[in-house]
TIKETI-312368 format. One record per residue (C-alpha): residue number from 1; residue in three letters; x, y, z. Coordinates in nm, 4 decimals, decimal comma, m for minus. Each point is the difference from the previous one (the first is absolute). Example, Ala and Ser with C-alpha at 12.3 -4.5 7.8 and 13.67 -1.06 7.14 Angstrom:
% TIKETI-312368
REC num residuo       c1       c2       c3
REC   1     ALA   1,2300  m0,4500   0,7800
REC   2     SER   0,1370   0,3440  m0,0660
% end
This chain:
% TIKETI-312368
REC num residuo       c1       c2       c3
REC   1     UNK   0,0000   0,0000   0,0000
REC   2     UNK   0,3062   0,2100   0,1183
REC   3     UNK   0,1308  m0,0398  m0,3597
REC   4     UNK  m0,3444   0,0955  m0,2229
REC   5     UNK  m0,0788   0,3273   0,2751
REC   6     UNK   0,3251   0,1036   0,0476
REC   7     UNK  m0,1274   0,3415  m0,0033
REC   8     UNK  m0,2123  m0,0556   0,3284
REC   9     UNK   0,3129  m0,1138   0,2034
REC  10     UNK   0,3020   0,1790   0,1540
REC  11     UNK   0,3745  m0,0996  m0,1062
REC  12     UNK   0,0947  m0,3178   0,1705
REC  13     UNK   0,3204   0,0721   0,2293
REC  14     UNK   0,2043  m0,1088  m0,2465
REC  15     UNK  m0,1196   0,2279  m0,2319
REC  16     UNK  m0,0056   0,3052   0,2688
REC  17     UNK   0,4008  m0,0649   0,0224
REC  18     UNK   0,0434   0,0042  m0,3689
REC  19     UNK  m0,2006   0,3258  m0,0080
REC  20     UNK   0,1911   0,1572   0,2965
REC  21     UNK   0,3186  m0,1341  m0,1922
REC  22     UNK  m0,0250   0,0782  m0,3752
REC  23     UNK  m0,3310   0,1876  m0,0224
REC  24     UNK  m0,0150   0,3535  m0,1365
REC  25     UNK  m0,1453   0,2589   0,3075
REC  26     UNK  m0,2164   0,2455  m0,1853
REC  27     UNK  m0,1064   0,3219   0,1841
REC  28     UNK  m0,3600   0,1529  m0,0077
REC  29     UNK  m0,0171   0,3721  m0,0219
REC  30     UNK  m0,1728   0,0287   0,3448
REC  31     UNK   0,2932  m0,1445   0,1637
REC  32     UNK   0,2534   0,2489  m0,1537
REC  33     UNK  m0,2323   0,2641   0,1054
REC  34     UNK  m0,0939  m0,1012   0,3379
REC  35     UNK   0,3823   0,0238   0,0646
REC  36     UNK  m0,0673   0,3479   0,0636
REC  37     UNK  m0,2560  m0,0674   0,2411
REC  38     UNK   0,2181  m0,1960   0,2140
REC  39     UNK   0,2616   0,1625   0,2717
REC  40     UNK   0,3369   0,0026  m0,1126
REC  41     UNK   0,1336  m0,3045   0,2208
REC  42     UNK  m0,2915  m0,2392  m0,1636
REC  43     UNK   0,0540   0,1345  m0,3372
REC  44     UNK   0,4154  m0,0909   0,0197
REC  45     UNK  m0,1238  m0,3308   0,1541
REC  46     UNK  m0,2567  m0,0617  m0,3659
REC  47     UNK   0,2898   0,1385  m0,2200
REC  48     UNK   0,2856  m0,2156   0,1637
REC  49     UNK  m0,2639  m0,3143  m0,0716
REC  50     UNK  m0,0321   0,1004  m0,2986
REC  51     UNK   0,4123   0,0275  m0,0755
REC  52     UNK   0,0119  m0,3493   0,1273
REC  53     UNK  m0,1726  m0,1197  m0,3367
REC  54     UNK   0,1620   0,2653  m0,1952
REC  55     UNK   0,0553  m0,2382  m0,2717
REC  56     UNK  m0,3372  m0,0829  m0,0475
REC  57     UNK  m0,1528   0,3068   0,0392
REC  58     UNK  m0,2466   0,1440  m0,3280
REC  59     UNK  m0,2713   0,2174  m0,0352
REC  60     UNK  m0,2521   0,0384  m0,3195
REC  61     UNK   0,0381   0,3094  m0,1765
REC  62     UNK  m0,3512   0,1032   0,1830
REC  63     UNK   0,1062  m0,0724   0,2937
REC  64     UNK   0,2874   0,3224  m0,0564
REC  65     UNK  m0,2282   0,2290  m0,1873
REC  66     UNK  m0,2556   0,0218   0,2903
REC  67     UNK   0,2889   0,0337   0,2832
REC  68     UNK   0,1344   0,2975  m0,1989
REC  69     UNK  m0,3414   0,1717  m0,0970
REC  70     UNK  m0,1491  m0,0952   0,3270
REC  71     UNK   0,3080   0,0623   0,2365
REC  72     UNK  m0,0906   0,4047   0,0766
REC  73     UNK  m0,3175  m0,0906   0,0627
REC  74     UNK   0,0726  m0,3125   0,2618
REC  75     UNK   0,2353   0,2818   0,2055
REC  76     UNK  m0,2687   0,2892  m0,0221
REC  77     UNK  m0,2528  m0,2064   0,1642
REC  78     UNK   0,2332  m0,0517   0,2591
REC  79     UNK   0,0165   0,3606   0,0724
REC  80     UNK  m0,3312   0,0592  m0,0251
REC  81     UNK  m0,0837  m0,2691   0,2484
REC  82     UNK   0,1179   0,3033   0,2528
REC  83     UNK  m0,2631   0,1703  m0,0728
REC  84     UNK  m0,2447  m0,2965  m0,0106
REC  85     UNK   0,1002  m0,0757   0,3625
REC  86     UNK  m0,0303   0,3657   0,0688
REC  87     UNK  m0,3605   0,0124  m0,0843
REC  88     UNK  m0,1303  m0,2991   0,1480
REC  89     UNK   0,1701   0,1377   0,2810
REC  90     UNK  m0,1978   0,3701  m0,0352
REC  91     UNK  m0,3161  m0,2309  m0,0631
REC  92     UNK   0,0230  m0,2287   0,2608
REC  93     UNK   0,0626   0,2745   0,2713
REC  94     UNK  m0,3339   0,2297  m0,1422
REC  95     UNK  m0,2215  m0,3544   0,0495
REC  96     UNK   0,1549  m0,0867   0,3327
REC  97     UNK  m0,0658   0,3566   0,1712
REC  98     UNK  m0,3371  m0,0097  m0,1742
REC  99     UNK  m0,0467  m0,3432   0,2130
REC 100     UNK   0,1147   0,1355   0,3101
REC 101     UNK  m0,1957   0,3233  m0,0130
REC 102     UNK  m0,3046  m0,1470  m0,0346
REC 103     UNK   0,0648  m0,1383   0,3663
REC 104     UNK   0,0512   0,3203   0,1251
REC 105     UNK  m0,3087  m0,0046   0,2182
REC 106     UNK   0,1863  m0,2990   0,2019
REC 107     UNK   0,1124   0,1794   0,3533
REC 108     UNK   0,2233  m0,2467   0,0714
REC 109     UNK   0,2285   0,0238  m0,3088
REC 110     UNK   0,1877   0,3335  m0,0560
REC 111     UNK  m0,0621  m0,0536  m0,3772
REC 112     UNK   0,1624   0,3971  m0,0838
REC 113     UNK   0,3216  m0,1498   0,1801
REC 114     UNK  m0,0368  m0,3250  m0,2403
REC 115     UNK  m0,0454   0,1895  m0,3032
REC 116     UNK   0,3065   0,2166   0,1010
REC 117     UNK   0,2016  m0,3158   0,0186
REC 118     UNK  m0,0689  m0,1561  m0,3088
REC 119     UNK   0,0860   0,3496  m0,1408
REC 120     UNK   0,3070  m0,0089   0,0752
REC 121     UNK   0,0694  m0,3788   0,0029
REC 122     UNK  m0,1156   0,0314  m0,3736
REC 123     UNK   0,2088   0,2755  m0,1173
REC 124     UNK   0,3237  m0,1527   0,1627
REC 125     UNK  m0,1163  m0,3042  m0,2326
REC 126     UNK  m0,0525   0,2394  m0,2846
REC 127     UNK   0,3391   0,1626   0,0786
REC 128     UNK   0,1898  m0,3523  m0,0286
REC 129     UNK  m0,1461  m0,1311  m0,3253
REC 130     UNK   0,1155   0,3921  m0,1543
REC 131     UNK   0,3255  m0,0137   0,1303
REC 132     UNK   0,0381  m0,3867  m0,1776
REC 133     UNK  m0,1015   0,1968  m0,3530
REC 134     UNK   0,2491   0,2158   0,0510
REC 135     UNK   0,2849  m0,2787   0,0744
REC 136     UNK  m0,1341  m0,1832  m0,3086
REC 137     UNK   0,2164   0,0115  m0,3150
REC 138     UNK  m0,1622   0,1915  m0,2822
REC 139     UNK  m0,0875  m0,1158  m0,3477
REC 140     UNK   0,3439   0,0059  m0,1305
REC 141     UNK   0,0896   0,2132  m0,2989
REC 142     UNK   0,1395  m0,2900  m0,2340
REC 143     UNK  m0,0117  m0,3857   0,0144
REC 144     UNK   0,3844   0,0314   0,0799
REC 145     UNK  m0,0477   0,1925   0,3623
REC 146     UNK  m0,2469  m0,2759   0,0752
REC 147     UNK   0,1486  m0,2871   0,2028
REC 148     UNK  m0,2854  m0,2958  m0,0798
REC 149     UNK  m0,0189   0,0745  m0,3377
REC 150     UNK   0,3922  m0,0256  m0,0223
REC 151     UNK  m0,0113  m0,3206   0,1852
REC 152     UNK  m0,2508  m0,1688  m0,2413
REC 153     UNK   0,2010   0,1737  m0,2916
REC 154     UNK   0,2907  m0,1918   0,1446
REC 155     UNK  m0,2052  m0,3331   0,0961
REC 156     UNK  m0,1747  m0,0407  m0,3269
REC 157     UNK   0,2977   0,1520  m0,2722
REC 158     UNK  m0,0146  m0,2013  m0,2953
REC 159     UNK  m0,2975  m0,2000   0,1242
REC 160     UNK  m0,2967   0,1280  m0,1459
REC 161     UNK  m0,1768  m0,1190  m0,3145
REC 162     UNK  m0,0659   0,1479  m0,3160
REC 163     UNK  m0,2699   0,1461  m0,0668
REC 164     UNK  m0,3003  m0,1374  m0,2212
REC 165     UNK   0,0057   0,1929  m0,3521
REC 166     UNK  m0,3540   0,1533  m0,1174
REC 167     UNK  m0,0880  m0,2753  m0,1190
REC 168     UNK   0,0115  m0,2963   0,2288
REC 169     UNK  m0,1724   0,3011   0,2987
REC 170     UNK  m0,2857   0,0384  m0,2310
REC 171     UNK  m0,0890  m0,3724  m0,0267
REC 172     UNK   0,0988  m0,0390   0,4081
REC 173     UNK  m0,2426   0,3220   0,0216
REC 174     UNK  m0,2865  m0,1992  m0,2281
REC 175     UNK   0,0306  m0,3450   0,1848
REC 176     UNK  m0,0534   0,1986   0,2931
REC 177     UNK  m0,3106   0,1114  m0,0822
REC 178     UNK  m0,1343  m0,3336  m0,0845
REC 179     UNK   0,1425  m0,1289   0,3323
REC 180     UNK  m0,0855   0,2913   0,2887
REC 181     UNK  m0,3896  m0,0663  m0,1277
REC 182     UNK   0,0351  m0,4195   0,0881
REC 183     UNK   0,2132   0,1148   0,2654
REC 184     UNK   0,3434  m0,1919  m0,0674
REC 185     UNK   0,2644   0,0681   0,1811
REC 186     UNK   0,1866   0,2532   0,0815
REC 187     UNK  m0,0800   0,3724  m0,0406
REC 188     UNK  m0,4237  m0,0248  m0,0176
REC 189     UNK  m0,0356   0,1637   0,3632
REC 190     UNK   0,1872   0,3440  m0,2218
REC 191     UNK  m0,3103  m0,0151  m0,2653
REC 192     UNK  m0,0933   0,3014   0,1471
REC 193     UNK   0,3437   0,1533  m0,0756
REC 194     UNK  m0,0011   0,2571  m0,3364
REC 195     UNK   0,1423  m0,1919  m0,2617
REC 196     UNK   0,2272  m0,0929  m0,0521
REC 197     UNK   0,1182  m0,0093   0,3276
REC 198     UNK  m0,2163  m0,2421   0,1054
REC 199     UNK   0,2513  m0,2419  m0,2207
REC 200     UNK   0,2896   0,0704   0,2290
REC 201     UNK   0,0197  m0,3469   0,1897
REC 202     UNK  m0,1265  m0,1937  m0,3036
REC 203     UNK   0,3291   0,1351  m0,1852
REC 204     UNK   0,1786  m0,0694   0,3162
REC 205     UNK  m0,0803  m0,3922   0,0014
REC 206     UNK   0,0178  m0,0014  m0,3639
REC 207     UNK   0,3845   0,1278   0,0109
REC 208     UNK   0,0682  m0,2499   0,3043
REC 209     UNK  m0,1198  m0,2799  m0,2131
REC 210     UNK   0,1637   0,1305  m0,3354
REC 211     UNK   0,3456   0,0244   0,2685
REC 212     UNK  m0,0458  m0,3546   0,1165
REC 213     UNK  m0,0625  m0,1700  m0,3642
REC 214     UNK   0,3069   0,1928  m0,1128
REC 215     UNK   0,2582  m0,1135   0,3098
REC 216     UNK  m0,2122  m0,3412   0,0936
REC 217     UNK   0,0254   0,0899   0,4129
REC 218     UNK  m0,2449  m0,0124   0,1748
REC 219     UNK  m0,1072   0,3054   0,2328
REC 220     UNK  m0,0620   0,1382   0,3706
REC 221     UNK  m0,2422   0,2845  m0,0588
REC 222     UNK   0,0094   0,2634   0,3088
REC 223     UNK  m0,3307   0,2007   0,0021
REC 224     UNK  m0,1895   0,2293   0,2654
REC 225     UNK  m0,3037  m0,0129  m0,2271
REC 226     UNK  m0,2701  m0,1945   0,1952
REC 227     UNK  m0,2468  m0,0147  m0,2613
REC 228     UNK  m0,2270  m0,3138  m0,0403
REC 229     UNK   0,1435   0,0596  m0,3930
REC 230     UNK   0,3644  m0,1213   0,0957
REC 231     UNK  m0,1093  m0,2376   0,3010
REC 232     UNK  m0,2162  m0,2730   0,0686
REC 233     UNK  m0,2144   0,0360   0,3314
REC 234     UNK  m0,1927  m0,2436   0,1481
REC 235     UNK  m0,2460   0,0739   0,3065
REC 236     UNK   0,2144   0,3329   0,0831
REC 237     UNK   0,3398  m0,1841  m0,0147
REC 238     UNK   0,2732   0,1071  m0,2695
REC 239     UNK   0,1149  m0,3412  m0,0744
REC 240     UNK   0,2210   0,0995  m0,3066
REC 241     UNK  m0,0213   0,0640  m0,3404
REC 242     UNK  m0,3033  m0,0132  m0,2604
REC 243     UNK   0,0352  m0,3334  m0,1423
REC 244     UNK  m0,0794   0,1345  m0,3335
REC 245     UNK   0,2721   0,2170   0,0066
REC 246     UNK   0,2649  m0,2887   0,1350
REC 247     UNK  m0,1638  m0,2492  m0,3238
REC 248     UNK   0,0806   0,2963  m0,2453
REC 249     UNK   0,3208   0,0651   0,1089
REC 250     UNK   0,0825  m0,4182  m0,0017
REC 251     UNK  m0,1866   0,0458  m0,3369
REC 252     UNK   0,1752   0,2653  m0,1751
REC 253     UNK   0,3363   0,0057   0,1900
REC 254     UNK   0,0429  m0,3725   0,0807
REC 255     UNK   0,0864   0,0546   0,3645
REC 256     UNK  m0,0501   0,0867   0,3616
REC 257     UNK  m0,1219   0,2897   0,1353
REC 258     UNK  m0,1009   0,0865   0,3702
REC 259     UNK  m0,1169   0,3601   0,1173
REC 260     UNK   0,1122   0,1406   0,3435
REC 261     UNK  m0,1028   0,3555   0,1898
REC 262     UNK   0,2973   0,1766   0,1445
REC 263     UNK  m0,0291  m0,1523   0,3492
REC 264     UNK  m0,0070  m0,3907  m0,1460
REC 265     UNK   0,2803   0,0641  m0,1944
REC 266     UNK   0,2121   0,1378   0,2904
REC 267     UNK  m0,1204  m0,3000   0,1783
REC 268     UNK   0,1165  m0,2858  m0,2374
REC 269     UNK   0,2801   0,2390  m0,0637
REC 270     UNK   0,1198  m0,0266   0,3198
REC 271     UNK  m0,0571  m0,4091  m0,0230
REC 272     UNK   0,1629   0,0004  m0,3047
REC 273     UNK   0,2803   0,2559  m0,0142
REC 274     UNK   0,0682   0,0059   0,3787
REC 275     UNK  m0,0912   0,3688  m0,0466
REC 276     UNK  m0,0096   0,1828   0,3371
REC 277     UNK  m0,3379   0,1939   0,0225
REC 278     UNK  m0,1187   0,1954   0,3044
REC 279     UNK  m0,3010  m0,0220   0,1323
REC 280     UNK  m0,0663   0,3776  m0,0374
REC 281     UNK   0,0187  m0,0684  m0,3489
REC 282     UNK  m0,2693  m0,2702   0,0241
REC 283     UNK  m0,2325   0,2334   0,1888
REC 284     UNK   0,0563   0,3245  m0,2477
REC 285     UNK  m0,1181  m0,2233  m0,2402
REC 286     UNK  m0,2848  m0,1146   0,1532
REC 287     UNK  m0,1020   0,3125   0,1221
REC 288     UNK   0,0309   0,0991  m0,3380
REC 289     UNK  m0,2077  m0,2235  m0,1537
REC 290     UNK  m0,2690   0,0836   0,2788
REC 291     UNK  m0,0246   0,3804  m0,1236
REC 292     UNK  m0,0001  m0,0857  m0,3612
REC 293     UNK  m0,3405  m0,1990   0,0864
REC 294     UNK  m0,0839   0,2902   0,2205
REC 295     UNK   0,0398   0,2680  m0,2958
REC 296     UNK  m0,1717  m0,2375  m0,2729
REC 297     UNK  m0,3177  m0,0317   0,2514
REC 298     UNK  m0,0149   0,3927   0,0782
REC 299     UNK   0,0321   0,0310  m0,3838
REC 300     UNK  m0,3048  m0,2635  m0,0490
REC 301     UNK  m0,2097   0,2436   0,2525
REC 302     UNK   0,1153   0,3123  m0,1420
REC 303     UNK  m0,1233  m0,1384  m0,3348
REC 304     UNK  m0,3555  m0,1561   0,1801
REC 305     UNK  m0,0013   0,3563   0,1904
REC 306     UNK   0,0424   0,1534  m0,3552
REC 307     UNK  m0,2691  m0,1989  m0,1759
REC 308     UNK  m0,2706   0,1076   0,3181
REC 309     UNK   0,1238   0,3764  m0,0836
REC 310     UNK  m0,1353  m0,0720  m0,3695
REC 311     UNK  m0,3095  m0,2018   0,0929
REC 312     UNK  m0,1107   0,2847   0,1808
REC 313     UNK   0,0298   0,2525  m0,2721
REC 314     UNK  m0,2384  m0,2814  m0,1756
REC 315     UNK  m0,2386   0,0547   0,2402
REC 316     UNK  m0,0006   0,3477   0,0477
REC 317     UNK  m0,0306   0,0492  m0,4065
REC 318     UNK  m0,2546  m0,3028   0,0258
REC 319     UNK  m0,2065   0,2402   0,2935
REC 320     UNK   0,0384   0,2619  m0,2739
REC 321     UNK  m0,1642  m0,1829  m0,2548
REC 322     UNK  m0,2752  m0,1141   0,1698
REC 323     UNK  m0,1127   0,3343   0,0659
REC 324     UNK  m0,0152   0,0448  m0,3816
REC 325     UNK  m0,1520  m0,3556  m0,0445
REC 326     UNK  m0,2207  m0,0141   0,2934
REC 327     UNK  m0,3454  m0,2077  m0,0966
REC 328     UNK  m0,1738   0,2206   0,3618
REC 329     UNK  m0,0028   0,3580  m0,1387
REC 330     UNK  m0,1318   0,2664   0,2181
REC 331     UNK  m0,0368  m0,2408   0,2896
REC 332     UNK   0,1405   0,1825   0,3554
REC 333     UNK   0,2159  m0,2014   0,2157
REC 334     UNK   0,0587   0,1238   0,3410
REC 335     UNK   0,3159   0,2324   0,0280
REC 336     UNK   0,0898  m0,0793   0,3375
REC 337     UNK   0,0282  m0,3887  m0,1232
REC 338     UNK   0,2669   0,1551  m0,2798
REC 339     UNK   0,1841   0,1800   0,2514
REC 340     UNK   0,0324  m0,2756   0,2057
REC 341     UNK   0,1082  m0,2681  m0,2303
REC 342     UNK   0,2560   0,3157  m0,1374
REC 343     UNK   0,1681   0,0805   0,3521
REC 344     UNK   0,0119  m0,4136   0,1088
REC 345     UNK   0,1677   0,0172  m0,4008
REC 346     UNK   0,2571   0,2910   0,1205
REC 347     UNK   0,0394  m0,2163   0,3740
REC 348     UNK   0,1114  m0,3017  m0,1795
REC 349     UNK   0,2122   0,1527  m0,2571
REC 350     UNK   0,2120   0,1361   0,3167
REC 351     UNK  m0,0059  m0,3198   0,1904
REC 352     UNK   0,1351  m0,2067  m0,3807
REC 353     UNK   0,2809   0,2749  m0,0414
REC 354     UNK   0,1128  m0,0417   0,3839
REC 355     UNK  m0,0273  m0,3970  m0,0408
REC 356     UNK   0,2137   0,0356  m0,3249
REC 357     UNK   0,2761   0,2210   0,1504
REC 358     UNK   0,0152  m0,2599   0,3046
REC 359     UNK   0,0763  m0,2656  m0,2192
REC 360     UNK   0,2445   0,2103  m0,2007
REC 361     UNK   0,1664   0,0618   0,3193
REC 362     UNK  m0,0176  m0,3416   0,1199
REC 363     UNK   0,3105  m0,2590  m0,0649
REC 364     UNK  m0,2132  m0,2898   0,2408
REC 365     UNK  m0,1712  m0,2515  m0,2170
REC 366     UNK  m0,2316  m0,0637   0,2235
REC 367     UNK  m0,0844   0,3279   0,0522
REC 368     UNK  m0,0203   0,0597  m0,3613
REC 369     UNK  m0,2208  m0,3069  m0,0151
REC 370     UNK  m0,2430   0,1707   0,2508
REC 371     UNK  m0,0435   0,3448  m0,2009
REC 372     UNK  m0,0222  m0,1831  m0,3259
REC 373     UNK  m0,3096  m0,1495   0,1660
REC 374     UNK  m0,0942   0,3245   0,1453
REC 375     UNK   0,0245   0,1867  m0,3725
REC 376     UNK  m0,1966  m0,2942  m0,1831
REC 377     UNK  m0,2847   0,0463   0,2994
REC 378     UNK  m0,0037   0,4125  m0,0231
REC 379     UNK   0,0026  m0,0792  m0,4259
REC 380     UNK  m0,3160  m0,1672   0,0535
REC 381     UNK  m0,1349   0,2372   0,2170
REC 382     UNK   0,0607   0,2647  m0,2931
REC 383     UNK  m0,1534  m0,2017  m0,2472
REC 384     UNK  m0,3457  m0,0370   0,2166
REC 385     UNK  m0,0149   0,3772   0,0415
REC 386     UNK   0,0821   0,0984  m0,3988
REC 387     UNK  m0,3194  m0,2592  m0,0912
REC 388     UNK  m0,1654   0,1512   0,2544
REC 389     UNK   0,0908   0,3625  m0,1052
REC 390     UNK  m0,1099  m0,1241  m0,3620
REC 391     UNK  m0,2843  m0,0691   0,1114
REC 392     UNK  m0,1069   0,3023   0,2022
REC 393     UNK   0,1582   0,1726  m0,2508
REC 394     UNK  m0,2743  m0,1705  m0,3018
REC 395     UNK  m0,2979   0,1211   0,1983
REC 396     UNK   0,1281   0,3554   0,0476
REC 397     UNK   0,0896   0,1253  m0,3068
REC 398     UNK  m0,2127   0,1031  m0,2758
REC 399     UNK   0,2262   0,0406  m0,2688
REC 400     UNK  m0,0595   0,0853  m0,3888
REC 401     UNK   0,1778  m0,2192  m0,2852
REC 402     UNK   0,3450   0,1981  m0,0211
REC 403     UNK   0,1522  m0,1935  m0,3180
REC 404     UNK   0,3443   0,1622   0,0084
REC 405     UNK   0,0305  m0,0286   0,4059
REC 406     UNK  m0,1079  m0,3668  m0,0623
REC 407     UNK   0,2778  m0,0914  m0,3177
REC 408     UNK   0,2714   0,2009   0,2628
REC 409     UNK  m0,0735  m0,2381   0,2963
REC 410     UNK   0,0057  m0,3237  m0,2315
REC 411     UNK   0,3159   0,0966  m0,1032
REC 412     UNK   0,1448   0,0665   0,3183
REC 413     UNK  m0,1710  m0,3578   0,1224
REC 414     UNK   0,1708  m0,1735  m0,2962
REC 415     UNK   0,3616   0,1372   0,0728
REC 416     UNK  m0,0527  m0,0228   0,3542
REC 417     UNK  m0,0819  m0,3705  m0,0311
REC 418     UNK   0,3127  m0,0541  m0,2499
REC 419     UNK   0,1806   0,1738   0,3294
REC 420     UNK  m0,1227  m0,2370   0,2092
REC 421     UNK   0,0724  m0,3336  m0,2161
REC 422     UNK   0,3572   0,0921  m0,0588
REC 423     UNK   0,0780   0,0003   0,3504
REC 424     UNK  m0,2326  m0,3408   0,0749
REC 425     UNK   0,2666  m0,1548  m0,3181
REC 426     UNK   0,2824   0,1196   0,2472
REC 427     UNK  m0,1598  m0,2097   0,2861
REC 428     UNK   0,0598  m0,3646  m0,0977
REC 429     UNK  m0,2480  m0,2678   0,1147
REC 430     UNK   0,2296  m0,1699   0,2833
REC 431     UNK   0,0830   0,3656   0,0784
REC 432     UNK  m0,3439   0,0606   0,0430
REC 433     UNK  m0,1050  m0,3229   0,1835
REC 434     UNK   0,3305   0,0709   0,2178
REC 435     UNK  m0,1380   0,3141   0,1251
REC 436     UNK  m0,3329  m0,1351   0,0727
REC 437     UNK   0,1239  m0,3185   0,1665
REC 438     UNK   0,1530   0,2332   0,2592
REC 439     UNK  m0,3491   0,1243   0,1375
REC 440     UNK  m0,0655  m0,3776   0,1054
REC 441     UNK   0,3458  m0,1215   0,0549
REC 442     UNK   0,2326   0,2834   0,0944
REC 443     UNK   0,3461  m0,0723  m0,1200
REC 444     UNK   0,3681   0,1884  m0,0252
REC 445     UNK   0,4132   0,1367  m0,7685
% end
């Protein structure tokens, strides 16, 4: 059975030492660029691994175009993750002295005292992370006054592939989009990527197979892309990679190839090479991997928070054209009801835009969890009051057939709802099941 579904097994031990011995080690772009996410001790520690296997280093000609066009990039978001920090900081400390003063009845608790405290406790915070921007190295002014691009200069000199000529990218670029749609491995989680960047990985793999045909070695792929599109999952559990990427590779190649993230491969490394790796190391990295989840789930809400911004524009131009399509003309509603609904609308339309900033501010997944449920809840409560409104709304109005009022709001409707769908294609269906899972099952990229 082994021998017919190779592609659904891992390498035998004997086939993990001839990988470790002979087999090329091919570098994902992430890892390059997460170098400069890690401290300067853990980064030495990666690079020295690294020179270990110097002679089997290699890198598809992809993998070197996006380091160099994203590499400014990678070290501006560092800096700007000052000012990130500074924010939630600024946030957090408006919604926790909003907390406290609303005990300020309490006699026993000198709540003026407490707010006084977290004052200052806050700003000395605040003080800290703006003194770390200022230690922190600027963007340099050229590649050569930048230490980790000079190291992976060094590392990778006369180990990257050739390009792909015009040709051969355009049919990569055309299998791609018969394979994203059927959802064959890799790249179809980047279909919502402008073209044709959306390609990248797909002309990754394609120049790691075209590499391996060429030399006949097999490979040790190093990735920190988690996608389902590079690994196999089973139940939650990364359990290595997609088997129908492993059978193309034995396919077109003729050989062995086993994926690795950057911790795994320090790991065996140190099995196999005897390389000396701190634990420090081991933890940067995981903590690492724990905020890349944590930015790719704010970015999920900030796209679901988006999509709610646009739904209610919807409404409000579908309130609009009721008015103008209303089948009760000249009926009288009560006015106190539409003031009501109207001030309970303007009440929880606060309470959303405080829940959002909380989570915005919040780095606790289970706290995150909790306002998730909290903004799903107040949604709903906004959606009962707009049909409501509608409806009061219908009864009120008497309203004449305005033709040119009634073409504008269709129009708006129609681009509003174009709005809304491109941000719904940006949302995934496991993203979207993800998110909602977390209302029943709190959990934690």
């Amino acid at each position: 059975m082994r021998k017919t579904l190779a592609h659904y097994y891992p390498p035998t031990p004997a086939e993990f030492e001839e990988l470790w011995k002979n087999g090329a080690i091919v570098v994902d772009t992430n890892v390059l660029l997460d170098l400069y996410r890690y401290s300067e001790a853990s980064r030495n520690e990666f690079a020295a691994v690294l020179r270990l296997l110097s002679e089997r280093l290699w890198i598809p000609h992809q993998v070197a175009l996006e380091f160099h066009k994203n590499r400014l990039q990678v070290i501006d978001e560092q800096l700007s993750a000052f000012d990130a920090l500074v924010k939630k900081l600024e946030s957090a400390r408006g919604s926790l002295e909003a907390e406290m003063n609303a005990y300020s009845k309490n006699e026993s608790m000198d709540i003026p005292a407490l707010v006084t405290r977290h004052k200052e406790m806050s700003a000395e915070l605040i003080g800290m992370v703006t003194a770390a921007k200022s230690a922190h190295p600027r963007v340099p002014s050229n590649i050569d006054e930048d230490a980790t691009a000079t190291m992976v200069t060094e590392l990778f000199e006369d180990r990257v592939g050739e390009p792909f000529d015009e040709t051969v990218m355009k049919q990569v670029y055309e299998e791609g989009a018969r394979r994203y749609p059927a959802k064959v491995p890799p790249g179809y989680k980047d279909s919502d990527k402008p073209e044709p960047d959306r390609y990248g990985d797909l002309v990754l793999w394609k120049q790691m197979l075209k590499f391996a045909s060429d030399t006949k070695q097999d490979l040790i792929f190093i990735t920190g892309d988690l996608k389902e599109d590079w690994w196999r999952r089973e139940r939650g559990k990364t359990i290595g990679a997609r088997p129908e990427l492993v059978r193309e590779f034995r396919k077109d190649a003729g050989g062995q190839v086993h994926f690795y993230d950057p911790k795994q491969f320090l790991q065996r490394a140190h099995d196999y090479l005897d390389a000396k790796i701190s634990q420090s190391t081991y933890d940067e990295l995981d903590n690492l991997s724990v905020q890349s989840e944590a930015n790719r789930q704010h970015d999920i809400v900030d796209a679901q928070l988006e999509a709610e911004r646009v739904r209610a524009q919807i409404r409000q131009a579908t309130v609009r054209l009721s008015l103008l399509d209303s089948p009760r003309m000249g009926a009288v509603a009560s006015a106190t009801r539409i003031a009501s609904i109207e001030e309970q609308l303007r009440i929880m339309e606060k309470s959303k835009k405080r829940y959002e900033e909380a989570y915005r501010a919040s780095d606790d997944a289970s706290k995150q969890a909790e306002l998730t449920e909290a903004l799903v809840s107040i949604q709903e409560k906004i959606d009962e009051l707009f049909n409501a409104y509608i409806d009061e709304q219908e009864t009120q109005s008497s309203i004449s057939n305005k033709p040119l009022e009634r073409k504008r709001l269709l129009s708006e409707l129609a681009e509003l709802n174009r709005v809304h769908e491109t941000w719904l294609s940006r949302l995934s269906a496991n993203k979207i099941e993800d998110i909602l899972s977390r209302r029943s099952s709190p959990d934690r990229h």
